[in-house]
N, C-alpha and C positions, 0 to 999 in steps of 0.2 A: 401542395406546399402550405408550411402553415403561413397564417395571416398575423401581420404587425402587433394586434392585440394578444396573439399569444403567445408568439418570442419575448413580450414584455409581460405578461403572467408567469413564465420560464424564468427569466433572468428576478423577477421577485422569488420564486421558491428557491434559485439558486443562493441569492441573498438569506434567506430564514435558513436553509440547510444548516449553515455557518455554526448554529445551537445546537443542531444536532454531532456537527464535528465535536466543536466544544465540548458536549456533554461525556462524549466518546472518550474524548481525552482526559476530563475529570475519573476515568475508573484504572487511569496507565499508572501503574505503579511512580512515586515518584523518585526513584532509579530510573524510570525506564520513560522518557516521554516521546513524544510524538516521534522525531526525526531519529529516534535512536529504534522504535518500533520499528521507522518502516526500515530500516538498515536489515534490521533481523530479518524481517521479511520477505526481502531482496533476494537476500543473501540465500534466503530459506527456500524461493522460489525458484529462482534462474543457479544458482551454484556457484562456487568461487568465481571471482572477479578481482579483475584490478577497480582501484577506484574511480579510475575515468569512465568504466563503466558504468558503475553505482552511481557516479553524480549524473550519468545522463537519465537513466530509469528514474530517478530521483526529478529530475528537471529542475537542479536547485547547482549554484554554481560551486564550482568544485573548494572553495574553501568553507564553504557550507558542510559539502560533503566530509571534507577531512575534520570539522568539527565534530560531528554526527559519530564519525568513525574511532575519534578518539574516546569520544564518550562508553562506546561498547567496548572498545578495545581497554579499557581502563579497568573494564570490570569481569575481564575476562569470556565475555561474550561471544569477539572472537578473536581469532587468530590473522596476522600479518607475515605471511613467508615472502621470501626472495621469489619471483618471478622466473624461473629454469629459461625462459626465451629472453631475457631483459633482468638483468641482475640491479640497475636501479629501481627498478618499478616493484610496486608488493602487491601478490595475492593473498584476497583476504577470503576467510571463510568462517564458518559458523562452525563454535567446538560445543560439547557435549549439554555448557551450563548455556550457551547460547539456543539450542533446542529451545531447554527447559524453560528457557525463559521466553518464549516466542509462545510454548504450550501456554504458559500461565496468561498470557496474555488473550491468545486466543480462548480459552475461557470463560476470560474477563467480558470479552467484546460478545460472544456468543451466548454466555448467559443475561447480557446488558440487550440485545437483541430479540431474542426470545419473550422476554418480560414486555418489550416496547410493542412487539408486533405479535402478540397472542393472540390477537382478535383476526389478523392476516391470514388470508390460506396461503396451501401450500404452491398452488398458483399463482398466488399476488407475489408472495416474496422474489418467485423464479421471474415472473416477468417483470418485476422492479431490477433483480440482477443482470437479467440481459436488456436491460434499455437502460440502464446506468452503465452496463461493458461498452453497446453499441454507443455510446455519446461518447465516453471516455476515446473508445476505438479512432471516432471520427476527428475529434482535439488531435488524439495520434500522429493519424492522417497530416494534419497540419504540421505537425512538429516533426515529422520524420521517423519515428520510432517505427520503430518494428513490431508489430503484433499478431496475433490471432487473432479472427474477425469472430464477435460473439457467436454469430450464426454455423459457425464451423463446429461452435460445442455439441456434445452431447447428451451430456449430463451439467444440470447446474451447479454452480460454481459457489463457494460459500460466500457469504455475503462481504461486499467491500465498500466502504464509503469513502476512501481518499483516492482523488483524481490521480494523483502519482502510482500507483500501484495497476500490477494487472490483474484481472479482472477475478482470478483466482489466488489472489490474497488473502492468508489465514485471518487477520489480523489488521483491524485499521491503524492508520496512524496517519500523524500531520508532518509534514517539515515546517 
């Protein structure tokens, strides 16, 4: 187990990360920012949901979330049906410009990536994504969420820098 001094070297690099989010977020289209990415994402990853869904993967509380949601849903991003089991509740899902705009984003973050970590092999980057899943994973742990455990992958996962997303998200984003 590690020792005091480097849970407190940890908790500094998690501090400085914070630039690196930042930075992440200076290339989002400004239509498109952080909590409205990771929505696409969501949406992109796990498939229609209701919103109580999304605001829990999100871990942001639910009028957070119906922010976030009207913001994509304003631009046609995505779509809001009736719920077939529960006719006041709405499934929302990702339509065609919603894709497109998650493509442009991914990218965005991919080619912003690429440029940061050139000098990185193709081993470094894999073992930074699975011990940034595996942390994420074990936060999970804490909070209840359901996930895949990094180590059950088999193929690595494209790169993810926001804590809220899993581990196979196209695409960073902030709430």
């Amino acid at each position: 187990m590690a020792g005091q001094t480097q849970y407190e070297e940890l908790i500094r690099q998690f501090s400085a990360f914070g630039a690196v989010k930042r930075e992440l977020g200076r290339i989002m289209p400004p239509e498109c920012p952080g909590g409205s990415a990771a929505v696409l994402t969501l949406l992109h990853q796990h498939g229609a949901m209701r919103i109580s869904s999304l605001s829990e993967l999100l871990a942001v509380d639910l009028s957070v979330t119906s922010r976030h949601v009207a913001h994509v849903a304003e631009r046609g991003w995505i779509e809001r049906s009736p719920d077939p089991a529960d006719k006041r509740s709405r499934i929302l899902r990702l339509t065609p410009s919603g894709h497109a705009q998650l493509d442009e984003l991914s990218r965005r973050t991919t080619r912003m990536l690429a440029e940061r970590l050139a000098d990185w092999t193709d081993d470094e980057v894999v073992q930074l994504t699975r011990l940034m899943a595996r942390l994420r994973a074990d936060f999970d742990d804490c909070r209840g969420t359901p996930h895949r455990h990094p180590s059950a992958q088999t193929t690595p996962s494209p790169p993810s820098t926001v804590a809220s997303e899993e581990p196979t998200t196209r695409t960073p984003a902030t709430t």
